[in-house]
C-alpha positions in Angstrom: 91.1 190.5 91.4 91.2 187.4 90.4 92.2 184.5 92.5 94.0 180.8 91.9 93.4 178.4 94.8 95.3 175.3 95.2 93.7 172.2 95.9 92.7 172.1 100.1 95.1 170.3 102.0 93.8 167.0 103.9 94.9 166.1 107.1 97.1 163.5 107.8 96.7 160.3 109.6 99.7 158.9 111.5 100.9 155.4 111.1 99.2 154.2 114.6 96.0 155.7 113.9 95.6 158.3 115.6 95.4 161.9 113.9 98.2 164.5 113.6 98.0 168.6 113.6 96.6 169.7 110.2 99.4 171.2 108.0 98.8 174.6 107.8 97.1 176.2 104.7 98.9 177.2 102.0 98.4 181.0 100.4 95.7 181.8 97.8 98.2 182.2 95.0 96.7 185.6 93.1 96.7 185.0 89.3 95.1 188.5 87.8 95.7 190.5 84.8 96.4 194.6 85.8 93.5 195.8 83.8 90.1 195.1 83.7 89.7 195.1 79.9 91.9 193.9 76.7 92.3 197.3 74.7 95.7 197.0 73.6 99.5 195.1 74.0 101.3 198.8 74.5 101.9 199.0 77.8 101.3 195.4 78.8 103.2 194.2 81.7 105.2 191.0 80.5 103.7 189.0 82.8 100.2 189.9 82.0 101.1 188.4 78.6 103.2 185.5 79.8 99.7 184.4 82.1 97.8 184.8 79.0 100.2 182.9 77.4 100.6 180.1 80.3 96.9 179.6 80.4 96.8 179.4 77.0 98.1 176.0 77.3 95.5 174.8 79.5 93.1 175.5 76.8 94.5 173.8 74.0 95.0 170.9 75.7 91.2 170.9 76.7 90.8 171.9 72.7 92.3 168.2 72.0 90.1 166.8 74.3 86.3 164.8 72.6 84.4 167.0 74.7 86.2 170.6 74.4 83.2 172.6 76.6 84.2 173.8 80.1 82.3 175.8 82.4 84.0 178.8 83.6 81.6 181.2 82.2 78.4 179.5 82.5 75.9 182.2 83.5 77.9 184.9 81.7 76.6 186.7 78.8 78.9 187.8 75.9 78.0 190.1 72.7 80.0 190.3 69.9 80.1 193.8 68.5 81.2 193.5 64.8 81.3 197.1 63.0 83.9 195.4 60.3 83.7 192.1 58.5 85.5 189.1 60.1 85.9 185.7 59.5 88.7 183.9 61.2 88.4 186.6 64.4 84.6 186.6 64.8 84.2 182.8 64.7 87.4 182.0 67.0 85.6 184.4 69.4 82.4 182.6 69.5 83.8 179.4 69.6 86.0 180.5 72.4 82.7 181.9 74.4 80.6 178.9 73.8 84.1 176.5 75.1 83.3 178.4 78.0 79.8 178.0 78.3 78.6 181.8 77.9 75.9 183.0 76.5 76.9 184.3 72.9 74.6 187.3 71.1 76.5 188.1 67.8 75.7 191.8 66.3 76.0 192.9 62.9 75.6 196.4 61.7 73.9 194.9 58.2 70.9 193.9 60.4 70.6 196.5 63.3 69.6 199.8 64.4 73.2 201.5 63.5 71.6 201.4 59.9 69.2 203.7 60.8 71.6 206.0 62.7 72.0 204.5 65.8 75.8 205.8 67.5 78.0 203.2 69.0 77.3 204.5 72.8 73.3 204.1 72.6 73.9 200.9 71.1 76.1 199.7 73.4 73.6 201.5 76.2 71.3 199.5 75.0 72.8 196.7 75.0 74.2 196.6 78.6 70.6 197.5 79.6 69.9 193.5 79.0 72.5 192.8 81.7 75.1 191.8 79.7 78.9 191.0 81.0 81.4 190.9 78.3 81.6 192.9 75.2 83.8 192.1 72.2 84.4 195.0 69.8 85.5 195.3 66.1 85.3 198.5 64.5 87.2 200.6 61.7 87.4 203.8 63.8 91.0 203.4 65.8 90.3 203.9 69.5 86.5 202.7 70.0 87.4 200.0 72.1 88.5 202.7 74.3 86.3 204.7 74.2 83.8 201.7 74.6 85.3 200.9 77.9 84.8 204.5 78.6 81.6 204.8 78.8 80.2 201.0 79.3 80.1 198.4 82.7 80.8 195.6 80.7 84.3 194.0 80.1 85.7 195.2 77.0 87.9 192.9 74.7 89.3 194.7 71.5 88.7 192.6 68.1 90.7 195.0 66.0 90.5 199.0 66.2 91.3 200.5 62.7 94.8 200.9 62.3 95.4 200.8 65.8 95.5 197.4 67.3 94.1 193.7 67.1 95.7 192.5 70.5 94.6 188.9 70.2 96.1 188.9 67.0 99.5 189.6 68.3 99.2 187.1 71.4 98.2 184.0 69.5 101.2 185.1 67.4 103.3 185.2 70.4 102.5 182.0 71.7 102.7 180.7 68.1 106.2 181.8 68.1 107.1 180.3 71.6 105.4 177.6 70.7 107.8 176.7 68.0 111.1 179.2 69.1 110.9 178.3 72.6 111.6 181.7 74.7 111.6 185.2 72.2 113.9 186.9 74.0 117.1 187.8 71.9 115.0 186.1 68.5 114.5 188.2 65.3 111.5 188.1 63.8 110.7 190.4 60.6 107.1 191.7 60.0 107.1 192.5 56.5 104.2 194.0 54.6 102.1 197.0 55.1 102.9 198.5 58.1 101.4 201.5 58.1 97.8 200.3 58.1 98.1 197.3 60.0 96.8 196.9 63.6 98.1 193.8 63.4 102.0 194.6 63.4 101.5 197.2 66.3 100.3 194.6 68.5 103.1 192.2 67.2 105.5 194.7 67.7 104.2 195.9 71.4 104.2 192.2 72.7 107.8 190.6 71.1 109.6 193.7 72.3 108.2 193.5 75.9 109.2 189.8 75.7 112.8 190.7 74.7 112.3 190.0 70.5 114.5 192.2 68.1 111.6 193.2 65.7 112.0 193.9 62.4 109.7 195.3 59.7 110.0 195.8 55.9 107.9 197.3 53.2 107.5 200.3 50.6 108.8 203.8 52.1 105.0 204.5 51.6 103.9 201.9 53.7 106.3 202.4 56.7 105.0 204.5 59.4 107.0 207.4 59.7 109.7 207.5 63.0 108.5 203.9 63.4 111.6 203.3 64.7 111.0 204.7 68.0 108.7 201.6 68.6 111.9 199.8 68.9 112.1 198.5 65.4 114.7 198.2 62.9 113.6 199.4 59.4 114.4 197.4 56.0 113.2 198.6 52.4 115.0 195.9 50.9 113.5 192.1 52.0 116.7 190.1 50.9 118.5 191.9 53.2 115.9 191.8 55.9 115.8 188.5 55.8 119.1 187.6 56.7 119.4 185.7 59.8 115.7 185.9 61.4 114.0 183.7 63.1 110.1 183.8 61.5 109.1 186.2 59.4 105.6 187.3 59.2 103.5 188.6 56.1 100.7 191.1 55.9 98.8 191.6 53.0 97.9 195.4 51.9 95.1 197.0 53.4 93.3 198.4 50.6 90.3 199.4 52.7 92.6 201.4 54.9 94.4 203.4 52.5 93.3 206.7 51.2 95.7 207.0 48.0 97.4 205.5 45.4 101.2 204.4 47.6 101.8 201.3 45.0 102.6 201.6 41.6 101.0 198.4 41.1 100.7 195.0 42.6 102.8 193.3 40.5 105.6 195.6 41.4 105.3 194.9 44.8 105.2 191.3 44.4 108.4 191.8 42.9 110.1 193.5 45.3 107.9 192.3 48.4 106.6 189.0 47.5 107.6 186.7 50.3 108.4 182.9 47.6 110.4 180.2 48.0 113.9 181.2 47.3 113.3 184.1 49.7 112.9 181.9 52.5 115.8 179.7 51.9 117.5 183.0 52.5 116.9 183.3 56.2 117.3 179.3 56.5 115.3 176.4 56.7 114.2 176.5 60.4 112.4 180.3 60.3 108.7 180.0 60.8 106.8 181.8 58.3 103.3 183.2 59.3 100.4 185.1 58.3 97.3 186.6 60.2 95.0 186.3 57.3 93.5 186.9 54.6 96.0 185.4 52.6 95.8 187.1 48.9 97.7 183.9 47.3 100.5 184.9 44.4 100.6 189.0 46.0 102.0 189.2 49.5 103.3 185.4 49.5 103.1 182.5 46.9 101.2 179.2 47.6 104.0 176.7 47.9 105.4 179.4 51.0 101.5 179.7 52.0 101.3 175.8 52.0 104.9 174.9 52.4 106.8 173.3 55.7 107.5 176.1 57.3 104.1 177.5 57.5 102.3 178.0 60.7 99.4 179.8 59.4 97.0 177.4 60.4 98.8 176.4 63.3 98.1 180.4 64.7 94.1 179.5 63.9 93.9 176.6 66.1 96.2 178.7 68.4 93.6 181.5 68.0 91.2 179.9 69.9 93.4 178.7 72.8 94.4 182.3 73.4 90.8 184.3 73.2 89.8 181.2 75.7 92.0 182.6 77.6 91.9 185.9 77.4 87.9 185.4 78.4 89.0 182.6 81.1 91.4 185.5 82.6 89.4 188.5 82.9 86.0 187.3 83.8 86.9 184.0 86.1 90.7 182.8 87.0 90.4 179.6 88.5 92.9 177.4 86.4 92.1 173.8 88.3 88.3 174.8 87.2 89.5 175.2 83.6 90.6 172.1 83.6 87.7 170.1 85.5 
């Protein structure tokens, strides 16, 4: 469990000097997510999320700050277990871990034994065998971060499973959102895109519903998951009309690497139908928030004046990226929020 301990009260003095009764203690106030590990937003209690979200702030603040290293996790060891490339996700993840003073061991499977056969529980065996505390997992296979935390003593935070989930993903979204929308619950926000691959829109869509978001999503009939709706969604195949009176809208690109046939006629057909530009945004309004978790393939999924444009928040969720997995780390390994902020 982990605790949240107020600052000790001091004893006070009366006016004539002499000394009064201590005022009695307050309670340990017990700040703890329900789970050991980060494997997924389905199921999430809302106020696991909301004290992700809450100490989220406390990081970004400290972000802002000319020296942006604390020390919650000095002593601690954390490896980063890349089985997929990664750019924006592996390198908010290390700077998160070195914010917080860890140890940082990045893996690659270019340059290690699972080239020569290796399976992902000896490596991980291995691993752990050099007392390590924290592993961070990316792999194509949907479920391994499960089945990591199955079989492993470390903490396990998922970096993207497959088509599965990419949990992180979906709470720096979230506190993107809030951070722009104020409270989510009764706000619209349309995920539009390829659905049916994307870990990214499960974990959007498992996090905004808890918090009381209508979710909607749009794409191809090819690239809609089948009974999706019982997720709590509504369904669009036609983006003007999706984007009718929503809040933020947020674009995936298609996952090429995920998909086993040919579900597009071609790009430029879906650009034409799909194609998030300008004049499509003036249709929900100038206030929605427009977002992307990246890559961005410029001119397919969205054009660059919308990439670039006012409304954008795409870097805004990179810089958010990092407050979140800082506290993602901050929350399952230590707790103590007045540290965080020493």
């Amino acid at each position: 469990m982990i605790c949240v301990m107020g600052p000790d009260p001091k004893d006070e003095r009366s006016a004539a000097g002499g000394s009064a009764a201590p005022r009695p203690r307050k309670k340990r106030r017990q700040m703890h997510l329900s789970a050991r590990h980060l494997l997924g937003l389905e199921g999430m209690p809302a106020e696991d999320i909301e004290l992700i979200l809450q100490t989220a702030v406390t990081f970004k603040e400290i972000l802002g700050r000319p020296i942006k290293k604390v020390p919650p996790l000095r002593g601690m060891t954390v490896v980063n277990l890349f089985y997929e490339p990664s750019t924006r996700t592996r390198i908010s993840f290390e700077l998160a871990e070195k914010r917080l003073s860890a140890d940082v061991v990045s893996f690659t499977t270019t340059t290690s034994s699972v080239q020569k056969g290796e399976t992902l529980k000896d490596t991980i065996k291995n691993i752990e065998a050099m007392k390590t505390d924290v592993v961070v997992i990316r792999h194509r296979a949907a479920g391994a971060a499960h089945y990591l935390a199955s079989c492993c003593d470390s903490i396990v935070i998922n970096a993207g499973d497959g088509a599965h989930e990419h949990p992180t993903q979906g709470l720096l979204d979230i506190f993107t959102l809030k951070e722009k929308l104020g409270p989510l619950e009764g706000r619209t926000v349309l995920i539009v895109g390829d659905i049916a691959h994307s870990r990214v829109a499960r974990s959007n869509i498992f996090g905004l519903t808890t918090l009381g978001a209508n979710v909607r999503v749009c794409g191809p009939p090819t690239l809609i998951p089948v009974d999706v709706e019982q997720l709590g969604v509504e369904v669009f195949y036609n983006l003007d009309e999706a984007l009718r009176d929503v809040d933020a809208i947020n674009v995936l690109r298609i996952q090429k690497e995920r998909q086993t046939g040919a579900l597009l006629p071609s790009l430029r057909e879906y650009t034409n139908l799909f194609g998030l530009t300008r004049e499509r945004v003036e249709l929900a309004g100038p206030e929605v928030v427009v977002m992307h978790p990246g890559p961005i393939n410029r001119g397919v999924e969205i054009t660059p004046e919308v990439a670039d444009g006012p409304q954008s928040v795409i870097l805004l969720q990179v810089t958010n990226g990092l407050a979140v997995r800082m506290a993602v780390l901050y929350l399952l390994c230590s707790g103590d929020v007045n540290a965080a902020r020493r």
